[in-house]
C-alpha positions in Angstrom: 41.6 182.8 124.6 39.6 184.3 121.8 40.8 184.0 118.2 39.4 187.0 115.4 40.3 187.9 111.9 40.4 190.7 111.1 41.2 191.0 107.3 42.8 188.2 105.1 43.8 188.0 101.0 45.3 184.7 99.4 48.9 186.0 100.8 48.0 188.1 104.3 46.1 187.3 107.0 45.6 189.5 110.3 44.1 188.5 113.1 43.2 189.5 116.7 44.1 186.6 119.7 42.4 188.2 123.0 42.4 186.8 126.7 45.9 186.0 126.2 49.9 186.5 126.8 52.9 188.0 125.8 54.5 184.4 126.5 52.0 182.9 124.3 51.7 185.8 121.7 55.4 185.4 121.3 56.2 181.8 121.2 52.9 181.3 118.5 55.0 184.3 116.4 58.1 182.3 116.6 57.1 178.7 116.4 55.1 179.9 113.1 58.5 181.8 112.2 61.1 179.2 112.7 59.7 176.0 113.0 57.2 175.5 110.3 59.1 173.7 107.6 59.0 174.7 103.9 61.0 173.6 100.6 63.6 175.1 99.2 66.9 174.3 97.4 69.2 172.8 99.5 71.8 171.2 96.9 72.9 172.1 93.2 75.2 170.3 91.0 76.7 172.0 87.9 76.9 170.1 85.0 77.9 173.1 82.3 77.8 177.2 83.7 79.6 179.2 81.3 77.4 182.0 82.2 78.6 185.2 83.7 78.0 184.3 87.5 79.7 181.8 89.4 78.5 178.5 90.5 77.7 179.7 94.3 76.2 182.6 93.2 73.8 180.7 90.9 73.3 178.7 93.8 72.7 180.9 96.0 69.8 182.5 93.8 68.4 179.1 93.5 68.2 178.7 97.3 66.3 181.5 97.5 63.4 180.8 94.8 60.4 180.2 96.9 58.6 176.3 95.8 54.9 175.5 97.0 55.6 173.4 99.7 53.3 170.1 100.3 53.7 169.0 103.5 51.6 165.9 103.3 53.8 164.1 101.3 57.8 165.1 102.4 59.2 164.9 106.0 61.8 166.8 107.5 65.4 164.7 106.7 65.6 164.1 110.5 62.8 162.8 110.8 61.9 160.5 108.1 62.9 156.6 107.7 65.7 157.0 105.4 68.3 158.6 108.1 69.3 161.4 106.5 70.5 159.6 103.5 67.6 161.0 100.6 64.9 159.4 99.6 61.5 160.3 97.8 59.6 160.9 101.1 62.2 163.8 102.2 63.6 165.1 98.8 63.1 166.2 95.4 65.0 166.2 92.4 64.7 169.5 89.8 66.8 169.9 86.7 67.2 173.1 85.1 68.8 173.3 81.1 68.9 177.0 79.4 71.2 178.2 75.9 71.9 181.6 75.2 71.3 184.2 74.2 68.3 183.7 76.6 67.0 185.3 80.4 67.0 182.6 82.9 64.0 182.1 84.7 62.3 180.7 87.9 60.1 179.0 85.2 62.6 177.1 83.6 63.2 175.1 86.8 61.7 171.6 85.8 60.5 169.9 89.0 59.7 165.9 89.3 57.2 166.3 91.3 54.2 169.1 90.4 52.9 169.9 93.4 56.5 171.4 94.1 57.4 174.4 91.9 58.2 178.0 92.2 56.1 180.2 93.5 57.2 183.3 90.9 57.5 181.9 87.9 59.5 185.3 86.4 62.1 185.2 89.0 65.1 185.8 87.4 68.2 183.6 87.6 70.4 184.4 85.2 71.2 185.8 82.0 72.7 184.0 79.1 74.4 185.7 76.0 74.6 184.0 72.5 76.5 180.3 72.9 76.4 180.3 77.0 75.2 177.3 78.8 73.6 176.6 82.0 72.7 173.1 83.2 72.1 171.7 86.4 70.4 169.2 89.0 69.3 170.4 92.5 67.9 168.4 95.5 64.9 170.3 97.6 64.4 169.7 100.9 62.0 170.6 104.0 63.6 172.8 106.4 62.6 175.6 109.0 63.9 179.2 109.3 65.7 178.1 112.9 68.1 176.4 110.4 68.3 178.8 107.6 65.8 182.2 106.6 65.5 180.5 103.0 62.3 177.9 104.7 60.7 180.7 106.7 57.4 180.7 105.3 56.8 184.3 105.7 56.7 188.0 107.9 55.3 187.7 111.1 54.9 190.1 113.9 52.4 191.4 116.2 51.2 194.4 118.5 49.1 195.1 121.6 45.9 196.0 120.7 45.6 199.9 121.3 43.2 201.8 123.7 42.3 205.4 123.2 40.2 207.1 126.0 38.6 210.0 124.5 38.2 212.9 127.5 34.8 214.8 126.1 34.7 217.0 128.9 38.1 218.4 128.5 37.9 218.3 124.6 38.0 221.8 123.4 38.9 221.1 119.5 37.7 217.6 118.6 37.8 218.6 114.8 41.7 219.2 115.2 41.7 215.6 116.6 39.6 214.0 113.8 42.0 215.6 111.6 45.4 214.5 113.0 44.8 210.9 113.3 46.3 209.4 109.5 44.6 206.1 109.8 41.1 207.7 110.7 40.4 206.0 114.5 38.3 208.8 115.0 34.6 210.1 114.3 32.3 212.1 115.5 28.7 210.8 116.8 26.1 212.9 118.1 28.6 216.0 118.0 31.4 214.3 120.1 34.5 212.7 119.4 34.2 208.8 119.4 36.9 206.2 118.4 36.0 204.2 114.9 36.2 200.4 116.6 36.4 199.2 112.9 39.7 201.3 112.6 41.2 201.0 116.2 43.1 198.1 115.2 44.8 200.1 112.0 46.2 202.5 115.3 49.8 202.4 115.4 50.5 205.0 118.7 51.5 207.4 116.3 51.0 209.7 118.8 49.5 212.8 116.6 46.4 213.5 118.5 48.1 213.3 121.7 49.8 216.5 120.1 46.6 218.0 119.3 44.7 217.4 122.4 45.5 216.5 126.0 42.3 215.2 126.1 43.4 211.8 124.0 45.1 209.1 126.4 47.1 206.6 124.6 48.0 202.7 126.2 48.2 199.3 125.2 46.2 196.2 126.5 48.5 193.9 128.0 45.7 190.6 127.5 44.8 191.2 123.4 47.4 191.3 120.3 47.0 192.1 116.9 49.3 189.7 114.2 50.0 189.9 111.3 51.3 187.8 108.5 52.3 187.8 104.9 53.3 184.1 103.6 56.1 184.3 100.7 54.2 181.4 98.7 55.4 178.5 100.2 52.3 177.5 102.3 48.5 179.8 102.5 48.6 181.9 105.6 46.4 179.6 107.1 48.3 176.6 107.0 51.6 178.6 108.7 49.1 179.2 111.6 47.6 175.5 111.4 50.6 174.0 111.5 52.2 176.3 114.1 49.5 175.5 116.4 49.6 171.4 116.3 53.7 171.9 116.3 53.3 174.3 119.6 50.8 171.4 120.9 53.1 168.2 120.1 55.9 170.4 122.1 53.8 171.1 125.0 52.4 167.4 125.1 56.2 166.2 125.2 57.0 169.1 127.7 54.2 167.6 129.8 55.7 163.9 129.4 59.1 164.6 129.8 58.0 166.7 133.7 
């Protein structure tokens, strides 16, 4: 199996695995999907609310702000030392404390630890008129997306990896072609129509210059997939893909074991 990126920013990565399966393909999209852990609020205790949203819905909101996520120095509750009952090595304390008239934000979640904050600090929770309070303590946790979508680390899906067979022969318009095609796959070389390898992978089977020309043959290549993935914050696109991998690896080392 060949691995290839293809383009990558602080919060996307897309890349190109080749020699490969669906069965693979798939199980790399989902391990990375719903079994890398994250942080995220798990727990919130009210102390004063006398905002206009109730306590769950405040909650809720807080469950849902994205926190850096160290994984170096938390486990997941089930599997660290303490058996489930809280301890610094699988949870963290934040406190947040807000008067009116004031907008609530993501920012004013004060965390004990400062490797573990939110990700969008203007993320807003609530709003506060003049003499409303809001004060509260919540417990983070590491968690995976099998349990809950609030510790998936990000979007994840994938494609084959498009061929385009260009018929030169039977070609009677190839400007028509070059035209149709909105992600420009095409060019033209030495007065024929050639496909753009640096834009193949953009393809999407659109299907427009199929419509212009008979001469353009569409398929998919069963061996190579195209992924791509955009983290929410939590962890840098390449650790969701690091840490996929050794999971997928541990699981197929027990697998082995266990048979």
């Amino acid at each position: 199996m060949k691995f290839k990126i293809l383009e990558k920013s602080k919060d996307k990565i897309s890349f190109l695995l080749e020699d490969t399966s669906s069965a693979y393909s798939n199980t790399l999209r989902r391990v990375m999907l719903i079994n890398v852990p994250t942080m995220a609020i798990e727990d919130v205790e009210f102390r004063k609310n006398s905002s206009a949203l109730y306590d769950e819905i405040i909650a809720h909101r807080l469950g849902l702000v994205t926190l850096t996520t160290d994984l170096k120095s938390y486990n997941l509750i089930s599997e660290c030392k303490c058996k489930g009952e809280g301890c610094a090595r699988c949870s963290l304390k934040l406190t947040l404390k807000a008067n009116g008239p004031k907008t609530v934000y993501a920012s004013d979640i004060k965390s004990t630890d400062p490797k573990v904050k939110p990700v969008y600090p203007k993320t807003i929770i609530v709003k506060l008129l003049k003499d409303q309070e809001l004060e509260l303590e919540a417990t983070a946790i590491l968690g995976t997306g099998k349990e809950h979508s609030k510790w998936a680390p990000g979007h994840i899906f994938y494609k084959l990896k498009p061929e385009i067979n260009i018929d030169n022969k039977k070609l009677n318009n190839p400007e028509a072609v070059l035209v149709s095609c909105p992600v420009d796959v095409f060019e033209m070389k030495n007065k024929k129509l050639s496909v753009n390898e640096k834009n193949l992978t953009k393809c999407h089977l659109c299907e427009a210059c199929t419509d212009v020309s008979d001469a353009i043959t569409l398929a998919n290549n069963e061996q190579n997939y195209i992924f791509y993935l955009e983290s929410w914050g939590q962890l840098s696109p390449k650790k969701i893909i690091l840490t996929a991998i050794d999971i997928f690896n541990t699981r197929l080392s027990e697998f082995e074991k266990s048979i």
